[in-house]
gemmi code that builds the backbone of each chain (N, CA, C; Angstrom):
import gemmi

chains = {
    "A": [
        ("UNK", (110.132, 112.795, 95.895), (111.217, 113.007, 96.850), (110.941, 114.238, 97.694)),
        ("UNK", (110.867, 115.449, 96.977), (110.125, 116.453, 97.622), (109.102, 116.164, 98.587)),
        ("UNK", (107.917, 115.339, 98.270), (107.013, 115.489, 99.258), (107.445, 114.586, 100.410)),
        ("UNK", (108.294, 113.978, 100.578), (108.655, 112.765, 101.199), (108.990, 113.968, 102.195)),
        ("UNK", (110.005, 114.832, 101.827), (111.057, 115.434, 102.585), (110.250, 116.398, 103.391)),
        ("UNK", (109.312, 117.027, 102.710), (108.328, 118.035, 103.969), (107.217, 117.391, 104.493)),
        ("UNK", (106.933, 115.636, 104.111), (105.843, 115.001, 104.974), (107.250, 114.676, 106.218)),
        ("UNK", (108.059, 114.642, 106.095), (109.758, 114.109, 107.067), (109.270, 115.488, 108.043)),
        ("UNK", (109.764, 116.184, 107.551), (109.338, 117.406, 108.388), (108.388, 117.967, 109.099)),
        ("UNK", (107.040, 117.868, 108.479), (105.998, 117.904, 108.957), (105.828, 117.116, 110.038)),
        ("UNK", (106.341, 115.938, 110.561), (106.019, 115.161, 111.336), (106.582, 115.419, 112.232)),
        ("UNK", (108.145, 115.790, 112.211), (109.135, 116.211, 113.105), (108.685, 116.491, 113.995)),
        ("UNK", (107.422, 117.355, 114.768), (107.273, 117.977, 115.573), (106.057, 117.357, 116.119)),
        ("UNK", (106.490, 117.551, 117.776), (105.318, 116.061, 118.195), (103.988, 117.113, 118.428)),
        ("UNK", (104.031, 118.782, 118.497), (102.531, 119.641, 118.223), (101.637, 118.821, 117.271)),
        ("UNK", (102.492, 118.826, 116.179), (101.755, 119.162, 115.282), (101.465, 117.161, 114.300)),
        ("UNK", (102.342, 116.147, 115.069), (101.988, 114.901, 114.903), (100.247, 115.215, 115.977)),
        ("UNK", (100.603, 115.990, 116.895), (99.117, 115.889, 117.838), (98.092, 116.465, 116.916)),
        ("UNK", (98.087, 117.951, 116.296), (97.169, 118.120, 115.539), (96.790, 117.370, 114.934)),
        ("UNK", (97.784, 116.668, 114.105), (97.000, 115.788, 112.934), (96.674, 114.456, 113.484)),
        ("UNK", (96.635, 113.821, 114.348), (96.028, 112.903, 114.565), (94.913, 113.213, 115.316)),
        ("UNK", (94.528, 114.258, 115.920), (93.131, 115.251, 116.624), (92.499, 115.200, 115.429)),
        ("UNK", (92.951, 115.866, 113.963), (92.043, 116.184, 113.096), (91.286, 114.576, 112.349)),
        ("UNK", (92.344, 113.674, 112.243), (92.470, 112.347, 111.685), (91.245, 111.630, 112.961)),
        ("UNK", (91.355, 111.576, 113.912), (90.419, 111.223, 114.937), (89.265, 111.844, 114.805)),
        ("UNK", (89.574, 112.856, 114.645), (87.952, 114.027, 114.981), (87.499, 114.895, 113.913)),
        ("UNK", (87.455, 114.677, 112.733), (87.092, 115.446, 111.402), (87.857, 116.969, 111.671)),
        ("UNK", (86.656, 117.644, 111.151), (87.056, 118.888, 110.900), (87.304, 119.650, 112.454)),
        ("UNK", (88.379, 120.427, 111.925), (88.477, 121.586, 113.216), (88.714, 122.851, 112.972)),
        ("UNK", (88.549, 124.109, 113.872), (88.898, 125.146, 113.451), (90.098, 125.579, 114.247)),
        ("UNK", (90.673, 127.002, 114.148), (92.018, 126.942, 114.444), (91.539, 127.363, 116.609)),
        ("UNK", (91.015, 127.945, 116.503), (90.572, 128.262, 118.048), (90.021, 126.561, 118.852)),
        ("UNK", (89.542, 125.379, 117.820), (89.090, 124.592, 118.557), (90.261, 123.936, 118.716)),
        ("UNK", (91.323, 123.863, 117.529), (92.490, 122.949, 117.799), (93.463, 123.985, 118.956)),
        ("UNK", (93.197, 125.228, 119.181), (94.153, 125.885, 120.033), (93.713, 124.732, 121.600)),
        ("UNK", (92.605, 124.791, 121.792), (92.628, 124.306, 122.799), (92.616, 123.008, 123.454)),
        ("UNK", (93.616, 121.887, 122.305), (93.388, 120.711, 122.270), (95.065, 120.655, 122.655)),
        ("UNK", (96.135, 121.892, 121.558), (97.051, 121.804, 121.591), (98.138, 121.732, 122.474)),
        ("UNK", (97.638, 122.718, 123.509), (98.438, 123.559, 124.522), (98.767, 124.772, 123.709)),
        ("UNK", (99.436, 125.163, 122.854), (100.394, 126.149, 122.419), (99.623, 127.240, 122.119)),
        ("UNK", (100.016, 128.564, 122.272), (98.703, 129.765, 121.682), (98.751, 129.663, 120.039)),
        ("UNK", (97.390, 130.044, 119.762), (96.966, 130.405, 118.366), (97.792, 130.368, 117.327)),
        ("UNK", (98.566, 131.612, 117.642), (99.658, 132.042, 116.462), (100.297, 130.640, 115.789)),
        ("UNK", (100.917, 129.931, 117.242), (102.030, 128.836, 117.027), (100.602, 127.468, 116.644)),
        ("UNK", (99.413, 127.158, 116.548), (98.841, 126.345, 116.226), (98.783, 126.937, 114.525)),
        ("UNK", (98.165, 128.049, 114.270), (98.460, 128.268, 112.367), (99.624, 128.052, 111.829)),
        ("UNK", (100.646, 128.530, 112.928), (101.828, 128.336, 111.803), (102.285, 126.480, 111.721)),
        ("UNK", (101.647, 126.039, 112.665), (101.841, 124.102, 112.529), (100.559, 124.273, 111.574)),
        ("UNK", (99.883, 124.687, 111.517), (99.303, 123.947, 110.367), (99.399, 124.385, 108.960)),
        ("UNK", (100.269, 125.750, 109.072), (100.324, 125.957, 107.491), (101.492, 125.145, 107.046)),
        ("UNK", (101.964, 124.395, 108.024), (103.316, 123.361, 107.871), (102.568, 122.222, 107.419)),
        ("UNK", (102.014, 121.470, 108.066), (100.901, 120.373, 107.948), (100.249, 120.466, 106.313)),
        ("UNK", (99.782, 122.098, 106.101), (99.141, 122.146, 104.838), (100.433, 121.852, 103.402)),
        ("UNK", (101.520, 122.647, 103.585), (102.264, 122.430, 102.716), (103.102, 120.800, 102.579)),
        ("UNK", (102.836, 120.458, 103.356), (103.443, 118.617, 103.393), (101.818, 117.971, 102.985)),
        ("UNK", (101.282, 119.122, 102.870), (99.683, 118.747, 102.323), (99.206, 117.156, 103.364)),
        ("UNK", (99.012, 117.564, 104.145), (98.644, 116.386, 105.111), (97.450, 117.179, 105.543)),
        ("UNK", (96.778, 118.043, 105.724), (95.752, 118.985, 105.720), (95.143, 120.082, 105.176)),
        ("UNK", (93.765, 120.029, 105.257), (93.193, 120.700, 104.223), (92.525, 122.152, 104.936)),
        ("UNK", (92.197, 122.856, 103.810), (91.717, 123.722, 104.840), (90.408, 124.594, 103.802)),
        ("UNK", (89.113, 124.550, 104.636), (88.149, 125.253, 103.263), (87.702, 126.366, 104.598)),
        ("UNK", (87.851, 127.138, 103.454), (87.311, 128.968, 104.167), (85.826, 128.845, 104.710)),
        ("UNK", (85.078, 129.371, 105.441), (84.061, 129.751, 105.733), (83.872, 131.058, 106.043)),
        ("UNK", (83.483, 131.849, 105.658), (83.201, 133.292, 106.650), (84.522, 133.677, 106.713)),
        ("UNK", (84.704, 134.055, 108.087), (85.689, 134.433, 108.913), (86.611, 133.529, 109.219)),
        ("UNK", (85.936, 132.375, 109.441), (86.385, 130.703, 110.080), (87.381, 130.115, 108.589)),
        ("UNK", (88.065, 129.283, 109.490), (88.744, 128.322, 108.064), (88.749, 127.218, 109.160)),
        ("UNK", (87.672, 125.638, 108.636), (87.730, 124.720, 109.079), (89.067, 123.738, 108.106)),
        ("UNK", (89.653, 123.051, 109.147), (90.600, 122.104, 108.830), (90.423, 120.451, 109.032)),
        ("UNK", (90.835, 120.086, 107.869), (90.995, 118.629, 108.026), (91.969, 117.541, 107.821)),
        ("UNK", (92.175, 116.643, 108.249), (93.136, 115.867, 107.987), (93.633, 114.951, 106.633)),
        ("UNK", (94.548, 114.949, 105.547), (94.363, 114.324, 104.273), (95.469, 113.157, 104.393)),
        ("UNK", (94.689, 112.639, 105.025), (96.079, 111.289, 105.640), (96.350, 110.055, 104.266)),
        ("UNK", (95.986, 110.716, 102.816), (96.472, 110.258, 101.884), (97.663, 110.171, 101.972)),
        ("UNK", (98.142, 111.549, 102.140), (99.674, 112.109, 102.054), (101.050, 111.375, 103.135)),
        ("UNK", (100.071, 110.531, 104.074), (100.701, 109.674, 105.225), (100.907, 108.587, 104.062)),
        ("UNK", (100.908, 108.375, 102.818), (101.081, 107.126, 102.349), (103.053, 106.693, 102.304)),
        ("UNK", (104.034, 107.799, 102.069), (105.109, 107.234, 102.142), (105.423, 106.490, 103.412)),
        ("UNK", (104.944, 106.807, 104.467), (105.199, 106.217, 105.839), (104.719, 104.832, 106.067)),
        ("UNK", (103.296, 104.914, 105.191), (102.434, 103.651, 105.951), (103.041, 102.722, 104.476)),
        ("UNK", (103.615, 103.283, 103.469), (104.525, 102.149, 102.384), (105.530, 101.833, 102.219)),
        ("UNK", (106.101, 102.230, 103.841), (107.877, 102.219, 103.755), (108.478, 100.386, 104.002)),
        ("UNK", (107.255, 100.256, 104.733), (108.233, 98.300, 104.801), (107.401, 98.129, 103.394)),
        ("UNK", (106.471, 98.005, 102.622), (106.031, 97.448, 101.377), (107.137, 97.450, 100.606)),
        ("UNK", (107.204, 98.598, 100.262), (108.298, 99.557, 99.544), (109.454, 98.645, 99.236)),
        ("UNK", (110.189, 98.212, 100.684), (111.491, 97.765, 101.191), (111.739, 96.252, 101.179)),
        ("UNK", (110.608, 95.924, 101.653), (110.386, 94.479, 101.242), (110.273, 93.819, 99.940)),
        ("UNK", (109.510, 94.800, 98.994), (109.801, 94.302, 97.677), (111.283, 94.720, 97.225)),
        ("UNK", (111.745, 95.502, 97.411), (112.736, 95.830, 97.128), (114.087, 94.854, 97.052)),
        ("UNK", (114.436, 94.141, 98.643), (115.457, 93.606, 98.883), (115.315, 92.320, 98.800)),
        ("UNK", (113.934, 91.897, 98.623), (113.381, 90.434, 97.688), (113.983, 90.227, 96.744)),
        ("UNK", (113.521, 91.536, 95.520), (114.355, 91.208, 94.224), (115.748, 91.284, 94.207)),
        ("UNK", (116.244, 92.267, 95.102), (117.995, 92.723, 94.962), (118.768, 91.399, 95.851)),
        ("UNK", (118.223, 90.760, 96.736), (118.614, 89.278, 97.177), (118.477, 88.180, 96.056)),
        ("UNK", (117.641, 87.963, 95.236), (117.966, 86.923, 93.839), (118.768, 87.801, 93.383)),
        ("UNK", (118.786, 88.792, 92.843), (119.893, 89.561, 91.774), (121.081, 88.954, 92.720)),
        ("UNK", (121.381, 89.475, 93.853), (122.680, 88.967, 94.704), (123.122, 87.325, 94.414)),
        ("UNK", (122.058, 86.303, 94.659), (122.323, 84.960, 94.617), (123.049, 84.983, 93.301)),
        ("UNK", (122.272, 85.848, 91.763), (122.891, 85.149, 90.803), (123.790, 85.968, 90.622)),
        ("UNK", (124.572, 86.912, 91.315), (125.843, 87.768, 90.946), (126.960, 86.562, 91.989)),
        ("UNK", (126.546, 85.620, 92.913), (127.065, 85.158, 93.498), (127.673, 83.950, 92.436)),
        ("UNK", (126.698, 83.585, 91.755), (126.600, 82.191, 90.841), (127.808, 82.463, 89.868)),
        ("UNK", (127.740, 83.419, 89.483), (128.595, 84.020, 88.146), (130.125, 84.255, 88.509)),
        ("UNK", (130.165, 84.600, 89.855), (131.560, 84.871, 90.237), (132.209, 83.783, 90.406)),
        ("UNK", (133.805, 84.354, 89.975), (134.843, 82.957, 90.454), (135.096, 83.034, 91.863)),
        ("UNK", (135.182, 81.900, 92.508), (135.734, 81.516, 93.470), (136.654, 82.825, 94.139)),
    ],
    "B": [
        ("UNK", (104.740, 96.072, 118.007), (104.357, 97.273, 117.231), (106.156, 98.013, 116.880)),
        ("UNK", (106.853, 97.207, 117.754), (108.037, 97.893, 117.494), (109.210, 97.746, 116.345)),
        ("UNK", (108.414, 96.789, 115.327), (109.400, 96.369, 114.479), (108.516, 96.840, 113.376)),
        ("UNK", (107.355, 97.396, 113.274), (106.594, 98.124, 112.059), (107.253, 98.638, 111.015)),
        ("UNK", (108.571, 99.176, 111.659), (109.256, 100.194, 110.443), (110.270, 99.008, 110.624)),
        ("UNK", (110.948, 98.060, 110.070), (112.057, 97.587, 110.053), (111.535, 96.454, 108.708)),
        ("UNK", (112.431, 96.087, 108.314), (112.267, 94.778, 106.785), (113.575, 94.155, 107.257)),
        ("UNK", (113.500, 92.555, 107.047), (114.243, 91.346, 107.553), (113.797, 90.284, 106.431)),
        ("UNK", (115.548, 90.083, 106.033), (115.803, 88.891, 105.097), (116.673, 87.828, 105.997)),
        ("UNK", (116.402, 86.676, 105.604), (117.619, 85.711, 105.788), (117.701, 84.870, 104.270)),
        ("UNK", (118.578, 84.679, 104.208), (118.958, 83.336, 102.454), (120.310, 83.332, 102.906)),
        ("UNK", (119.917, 81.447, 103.095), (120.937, 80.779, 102.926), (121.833, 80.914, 101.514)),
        ("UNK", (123.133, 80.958, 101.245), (123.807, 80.706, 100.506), (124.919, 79.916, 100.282)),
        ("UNK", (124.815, 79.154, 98.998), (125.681, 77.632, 98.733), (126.979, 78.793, 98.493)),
        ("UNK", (127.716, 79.544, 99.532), (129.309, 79.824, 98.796), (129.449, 80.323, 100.648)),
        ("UNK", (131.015, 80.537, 100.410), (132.025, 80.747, 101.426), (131.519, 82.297, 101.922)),
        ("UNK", (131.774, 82.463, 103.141), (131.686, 83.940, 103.632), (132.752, 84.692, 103.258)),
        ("UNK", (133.422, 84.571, 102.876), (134.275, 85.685, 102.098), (134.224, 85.976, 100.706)),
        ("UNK", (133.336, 85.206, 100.048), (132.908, 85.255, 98.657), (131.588, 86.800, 98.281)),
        ("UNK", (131.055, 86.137, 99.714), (129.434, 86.831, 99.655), (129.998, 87.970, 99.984)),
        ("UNK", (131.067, 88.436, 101.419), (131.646, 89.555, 101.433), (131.845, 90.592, 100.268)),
        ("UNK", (133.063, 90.125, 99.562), (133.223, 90.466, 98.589), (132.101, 91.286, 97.526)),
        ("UNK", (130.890, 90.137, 97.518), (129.989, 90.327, 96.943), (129.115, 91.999, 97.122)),
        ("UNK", (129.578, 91.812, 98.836), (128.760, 92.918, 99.563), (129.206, 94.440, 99.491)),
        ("UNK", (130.426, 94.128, 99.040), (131.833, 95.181, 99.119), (132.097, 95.795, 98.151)),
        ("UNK", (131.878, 95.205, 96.939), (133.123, 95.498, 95.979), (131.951, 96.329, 95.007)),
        ("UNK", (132.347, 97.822, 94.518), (131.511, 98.489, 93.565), (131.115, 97.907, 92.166)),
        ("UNK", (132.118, 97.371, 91.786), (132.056, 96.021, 90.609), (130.876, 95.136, 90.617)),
        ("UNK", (130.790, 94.739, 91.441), (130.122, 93.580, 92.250), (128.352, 94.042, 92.498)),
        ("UNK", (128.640, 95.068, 93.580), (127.195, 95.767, 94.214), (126.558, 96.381, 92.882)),
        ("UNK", (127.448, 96.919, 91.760), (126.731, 97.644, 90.392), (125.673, 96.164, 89.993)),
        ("UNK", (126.312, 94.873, 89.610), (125.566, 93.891, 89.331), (124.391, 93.785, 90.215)),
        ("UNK", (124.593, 93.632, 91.303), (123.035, 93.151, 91.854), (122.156, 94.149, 92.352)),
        ("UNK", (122.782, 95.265, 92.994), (122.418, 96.347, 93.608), (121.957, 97.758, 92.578)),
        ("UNK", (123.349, 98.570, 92.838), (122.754, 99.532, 92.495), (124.354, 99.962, 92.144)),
        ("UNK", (124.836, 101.098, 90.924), (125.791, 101.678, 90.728), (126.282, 102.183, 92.123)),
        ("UNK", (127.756, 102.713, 92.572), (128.203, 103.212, 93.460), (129.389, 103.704, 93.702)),
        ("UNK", (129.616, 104.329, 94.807), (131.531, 104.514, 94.733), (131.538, 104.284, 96.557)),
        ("UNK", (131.224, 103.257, 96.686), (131.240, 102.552, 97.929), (132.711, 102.192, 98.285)),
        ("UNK", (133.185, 102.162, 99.205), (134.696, 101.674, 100.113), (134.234, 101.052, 101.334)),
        ("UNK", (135.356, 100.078, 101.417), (135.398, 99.451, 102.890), (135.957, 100.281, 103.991)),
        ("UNK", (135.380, 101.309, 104.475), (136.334, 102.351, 105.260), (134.431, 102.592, 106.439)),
        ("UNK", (135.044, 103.111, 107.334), (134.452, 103.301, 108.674), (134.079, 104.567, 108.307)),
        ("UNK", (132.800, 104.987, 107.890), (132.753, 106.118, 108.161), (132.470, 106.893, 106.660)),
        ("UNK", (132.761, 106.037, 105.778), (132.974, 106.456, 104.390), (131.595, 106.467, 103.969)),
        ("UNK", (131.225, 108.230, 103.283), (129.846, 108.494, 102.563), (129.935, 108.064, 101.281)),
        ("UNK", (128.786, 107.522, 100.538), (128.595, 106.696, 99.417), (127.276, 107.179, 98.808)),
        ("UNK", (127.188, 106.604, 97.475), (125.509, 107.179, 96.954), (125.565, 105.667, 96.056)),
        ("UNK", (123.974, 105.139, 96.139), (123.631, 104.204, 95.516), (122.733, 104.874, 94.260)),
        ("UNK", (122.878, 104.798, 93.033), (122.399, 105.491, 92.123), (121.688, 104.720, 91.373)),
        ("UNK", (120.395, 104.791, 91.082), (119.458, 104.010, 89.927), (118.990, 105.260, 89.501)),
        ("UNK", (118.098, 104.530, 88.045), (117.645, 104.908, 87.015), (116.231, 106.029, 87.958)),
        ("UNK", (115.628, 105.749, 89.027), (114.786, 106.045, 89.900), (115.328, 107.442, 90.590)),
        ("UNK", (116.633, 107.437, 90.839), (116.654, 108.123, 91.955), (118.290, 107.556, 92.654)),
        ("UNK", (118.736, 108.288, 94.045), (120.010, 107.930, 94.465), (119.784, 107.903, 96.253)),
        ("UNK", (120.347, 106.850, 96.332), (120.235, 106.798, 97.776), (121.700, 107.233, 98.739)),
        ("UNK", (122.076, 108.388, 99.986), (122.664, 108.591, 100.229), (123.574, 108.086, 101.664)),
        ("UNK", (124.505, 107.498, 101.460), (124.798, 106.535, 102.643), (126.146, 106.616, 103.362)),
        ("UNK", (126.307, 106.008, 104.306), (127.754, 106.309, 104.911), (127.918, 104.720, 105.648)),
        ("UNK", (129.354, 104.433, 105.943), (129.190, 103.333, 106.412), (129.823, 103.073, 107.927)),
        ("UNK", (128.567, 102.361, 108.613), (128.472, 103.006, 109.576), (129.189, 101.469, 110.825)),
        ("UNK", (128.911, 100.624, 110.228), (129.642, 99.350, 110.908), (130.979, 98.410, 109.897)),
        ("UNK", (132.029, 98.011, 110.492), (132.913, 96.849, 109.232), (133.386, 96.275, 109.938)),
        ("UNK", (132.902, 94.875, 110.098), (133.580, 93.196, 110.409), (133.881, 92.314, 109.652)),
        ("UNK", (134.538, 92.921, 108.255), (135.015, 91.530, 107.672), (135.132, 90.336, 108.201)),
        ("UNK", (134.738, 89.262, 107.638), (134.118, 89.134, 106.752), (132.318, 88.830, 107.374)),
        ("UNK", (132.075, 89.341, 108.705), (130.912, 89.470, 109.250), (129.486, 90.167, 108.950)),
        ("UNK", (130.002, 91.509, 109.379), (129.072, 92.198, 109.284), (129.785, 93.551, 108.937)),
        ("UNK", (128.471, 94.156, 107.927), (128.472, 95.694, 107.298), (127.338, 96.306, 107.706)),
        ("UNK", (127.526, 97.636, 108.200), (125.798, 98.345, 108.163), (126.386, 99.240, 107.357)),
        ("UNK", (125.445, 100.333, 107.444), (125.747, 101.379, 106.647), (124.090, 102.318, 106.931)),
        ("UNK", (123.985, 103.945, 106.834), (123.086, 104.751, 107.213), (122.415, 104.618, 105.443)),
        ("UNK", (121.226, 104.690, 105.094), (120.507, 104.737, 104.491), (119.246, 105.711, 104.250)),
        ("UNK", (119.479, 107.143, 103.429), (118.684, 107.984, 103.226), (118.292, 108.333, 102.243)),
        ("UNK", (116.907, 108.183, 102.126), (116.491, 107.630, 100.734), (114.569, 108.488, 100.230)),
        ("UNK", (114.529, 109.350, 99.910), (113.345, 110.476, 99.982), (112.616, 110.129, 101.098)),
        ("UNK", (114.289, 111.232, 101.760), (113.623, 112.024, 103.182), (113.652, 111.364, 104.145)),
        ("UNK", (113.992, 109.848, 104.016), (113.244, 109.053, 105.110), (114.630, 108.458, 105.380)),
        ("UNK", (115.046, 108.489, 106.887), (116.220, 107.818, 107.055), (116.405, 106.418, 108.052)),
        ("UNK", (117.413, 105.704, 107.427), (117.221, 104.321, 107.759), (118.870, 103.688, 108.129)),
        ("UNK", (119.009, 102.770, 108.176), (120.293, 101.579, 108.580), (120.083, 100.184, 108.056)),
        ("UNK", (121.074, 99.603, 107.124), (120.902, 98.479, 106.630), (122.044, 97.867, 106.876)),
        ("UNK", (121.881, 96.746, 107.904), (122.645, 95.749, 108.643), (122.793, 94.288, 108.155)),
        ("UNK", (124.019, 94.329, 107.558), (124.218, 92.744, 106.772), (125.069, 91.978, 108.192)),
        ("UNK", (124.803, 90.233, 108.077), (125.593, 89.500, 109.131), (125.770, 88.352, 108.530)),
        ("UNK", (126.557, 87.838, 108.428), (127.373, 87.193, 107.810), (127.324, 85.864, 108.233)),
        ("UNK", (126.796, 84.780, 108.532), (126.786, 83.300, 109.270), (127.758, 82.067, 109.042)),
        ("UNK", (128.715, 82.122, 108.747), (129.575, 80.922, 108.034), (129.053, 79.556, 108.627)),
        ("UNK", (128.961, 78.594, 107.572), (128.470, 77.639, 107.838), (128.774, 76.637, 107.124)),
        ("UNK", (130.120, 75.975, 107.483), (131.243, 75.218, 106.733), (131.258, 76.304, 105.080)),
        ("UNK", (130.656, 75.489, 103.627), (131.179, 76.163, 102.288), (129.568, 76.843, 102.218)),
        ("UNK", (128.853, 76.995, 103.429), (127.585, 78.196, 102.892), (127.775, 79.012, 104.042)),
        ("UNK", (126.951, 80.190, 103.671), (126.518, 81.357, 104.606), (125.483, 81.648, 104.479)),
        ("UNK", (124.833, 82.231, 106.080), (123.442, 82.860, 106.052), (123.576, 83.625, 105.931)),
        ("UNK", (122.786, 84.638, 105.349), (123.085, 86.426, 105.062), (121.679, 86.820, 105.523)),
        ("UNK", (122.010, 87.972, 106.547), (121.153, 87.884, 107.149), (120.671, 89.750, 107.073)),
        ("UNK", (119.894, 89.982, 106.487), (119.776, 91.556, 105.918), (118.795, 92.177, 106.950)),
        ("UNK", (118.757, 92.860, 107.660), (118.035, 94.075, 108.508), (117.653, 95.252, 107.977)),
        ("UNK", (116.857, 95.798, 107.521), (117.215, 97.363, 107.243), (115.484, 98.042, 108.531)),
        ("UNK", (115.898, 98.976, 109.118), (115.320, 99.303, 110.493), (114.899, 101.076, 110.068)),
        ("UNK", (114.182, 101.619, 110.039), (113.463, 102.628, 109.441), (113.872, 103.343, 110.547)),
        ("UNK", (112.491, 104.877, 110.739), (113.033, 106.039, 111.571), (112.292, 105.821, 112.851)),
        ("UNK", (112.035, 104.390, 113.398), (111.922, 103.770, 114.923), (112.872, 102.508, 114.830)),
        ("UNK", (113.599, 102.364, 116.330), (113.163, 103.633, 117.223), (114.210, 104.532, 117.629)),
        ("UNK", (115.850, 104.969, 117.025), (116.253, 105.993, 116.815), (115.834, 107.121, 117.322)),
        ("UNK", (115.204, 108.172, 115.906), (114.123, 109.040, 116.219), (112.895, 108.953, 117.212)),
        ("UNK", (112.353, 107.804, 117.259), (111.403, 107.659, 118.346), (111.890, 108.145, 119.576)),
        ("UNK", (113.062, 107.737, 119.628), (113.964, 107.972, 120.997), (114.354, 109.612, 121.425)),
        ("UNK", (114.357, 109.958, 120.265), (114.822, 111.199, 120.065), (113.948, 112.318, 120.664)),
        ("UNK", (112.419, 112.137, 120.261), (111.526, 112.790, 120.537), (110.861, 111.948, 122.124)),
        ("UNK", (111.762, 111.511, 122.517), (111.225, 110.947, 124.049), (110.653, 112.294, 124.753)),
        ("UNK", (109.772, 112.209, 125.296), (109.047, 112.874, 126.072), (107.858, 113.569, 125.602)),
        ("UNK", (107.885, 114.130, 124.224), (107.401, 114.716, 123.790), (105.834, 114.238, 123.542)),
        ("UNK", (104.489, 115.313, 123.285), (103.806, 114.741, 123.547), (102.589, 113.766, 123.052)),
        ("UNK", (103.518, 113.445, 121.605), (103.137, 113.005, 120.733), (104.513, 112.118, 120.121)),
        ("UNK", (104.462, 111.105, 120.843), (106.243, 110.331, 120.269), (105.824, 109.517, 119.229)),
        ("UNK", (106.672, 109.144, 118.288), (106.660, 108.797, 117.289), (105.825, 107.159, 116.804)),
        ("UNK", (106.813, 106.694, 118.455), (105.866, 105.200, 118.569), (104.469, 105.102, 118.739)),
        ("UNK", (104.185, 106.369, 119.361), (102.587, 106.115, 119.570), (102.042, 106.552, 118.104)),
        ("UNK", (102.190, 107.785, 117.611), (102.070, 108.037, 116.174), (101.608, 107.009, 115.330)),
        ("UNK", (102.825, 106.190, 115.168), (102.666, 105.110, 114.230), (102.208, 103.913, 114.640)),
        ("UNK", (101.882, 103.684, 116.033), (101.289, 102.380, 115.853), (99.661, 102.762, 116.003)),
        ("UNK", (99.559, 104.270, 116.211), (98.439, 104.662, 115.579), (97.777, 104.990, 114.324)),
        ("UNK", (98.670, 104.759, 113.474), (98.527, 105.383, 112.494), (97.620, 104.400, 111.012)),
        ("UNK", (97.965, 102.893, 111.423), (97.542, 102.225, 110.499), (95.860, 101.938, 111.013)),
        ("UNK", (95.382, 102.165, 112.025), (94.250, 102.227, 112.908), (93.313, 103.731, 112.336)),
        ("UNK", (93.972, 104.954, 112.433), (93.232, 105.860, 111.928), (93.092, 105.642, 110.825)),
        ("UNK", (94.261, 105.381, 109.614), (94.415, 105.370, 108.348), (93.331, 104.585, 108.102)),
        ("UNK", (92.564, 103.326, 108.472), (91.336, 102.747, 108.071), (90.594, 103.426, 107.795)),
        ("UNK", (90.193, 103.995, 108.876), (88.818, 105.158, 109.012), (88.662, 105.896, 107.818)),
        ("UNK", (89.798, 106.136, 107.076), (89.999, 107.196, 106.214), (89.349, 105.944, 104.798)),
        ("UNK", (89.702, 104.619, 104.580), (89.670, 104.039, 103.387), (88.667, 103.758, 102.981)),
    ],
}
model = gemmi.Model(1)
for chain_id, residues in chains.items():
    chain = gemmi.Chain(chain_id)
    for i, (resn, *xyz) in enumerate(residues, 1):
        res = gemmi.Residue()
        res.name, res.seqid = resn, gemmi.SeqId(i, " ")
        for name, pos in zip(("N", "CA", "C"), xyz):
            atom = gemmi.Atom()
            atom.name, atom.element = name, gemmi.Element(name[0])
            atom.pos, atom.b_iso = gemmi.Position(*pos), 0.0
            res.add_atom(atom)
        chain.add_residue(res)
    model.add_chain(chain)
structure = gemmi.Structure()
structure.add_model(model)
structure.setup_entities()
């Protein structure tokens, strides 16, 4: 439920839906290469992605000075399983319905 | 691409539209097939569907006896609308279930912006390959 609620959030913002589909398109990036993909200055591209990182939708491994980033579009799984999800769902709770229908009086 | 986030039932049913109503309505009733609740027929009225899983938080957001019910549907994080319609059809009814995810609402919401939601997601099952 938790992660649901800060991948909800994480997305909220159409920056940082752009980052992550830049990173998801284009492997790794660093924060100066995604500044200039973004529009927004620097500052406001780390702080979308330390958002991105904690809804863990991106990764991030140190180098040097550099910290390259990548996209972990595992974490996109509540989104891309929401009709699965729903569909099984109201399959079974529609027979449960038919036979709560069967049982009732008139 | 615009119905990606939405799930659609129809089942015919051998009983009266005010039976199935009932069915749709009554906390008695919805505990059997559904889910525990303290649901009312009132405009507007917040509700929680409670399983063994987890609780879903809802309000009700349409009432046409013996027609149609919606109601808002928020359920980890992710918010939705589940639209029942009611078909009378002499002693059966079609029941006709909608439930419509966060497009295009929200899609709408973030209009302009430069990354909208619709494009997002009907991108999304396209990148998501790449990744599998």
């Amino acid at each position: 439920m938790q992660s649901a609620d800060s991948l909800f959030h994480a997305l909220a913002d159409p920056t940082r839906r752009g980052l992550l589909e830049h990173l998801m398109a284009g492997g790794e990036a660093n924060v100066a290469a995604l500044t200039r993909v973004a529009g927004v200055s620097q500052p406001a591209v780390s702080k979308h992605l330390a958002v991105l990182k904690l809804a863990g939708l991106v990764n991030d491994r140190p180098d040097g000075r550099q910290t390259h980033y990548s996209a972990a579009p595992e974490a996109l799984r509540p989104l891309r399983d929401w009709v699965q999800t729903y569909t099984a769902f109201w399959d079974l709770h529609l027979d449960r319905l038919a036979d709560t229908l069967n049982r009732m009086d008139q | 691409m615009s119905d990606t986030r939405s799930v659609e039932f129809e089942r015919n049913l051998p009983h009266p539209a005010a039976k199935v109503w009932r069915a749709l309505t009554e906390p008695h009733l919805m505990a059997d097939w559904l889910m525990s609740t303290d649901f009312e027929p009132k405009l507007g009225h917040r509700f929680k569907l409670k399983a063994d899983w987890g609780e879903v938080s809802c309000k009700v957001v349409e009432l046409d006896p013996p027609h149609r019910l919606a109601y808002s549907w928020d359920a980890m994080g992710l918010e939705s609308t589940v639209i029942w319609t009611l078909t009378p059809s002499g002693e059966q009814t079609m029941l006709r279930m909608v439930q419509t995810g966060f497009q295009p609402d929200q899609a709408r919401a973030f209009a302009g912006a430069k990354v909208g939601w619709t494009r997002f997601l009907d991108n999304l099952d396209r990148l998501m390959t790449t990744f599998d």
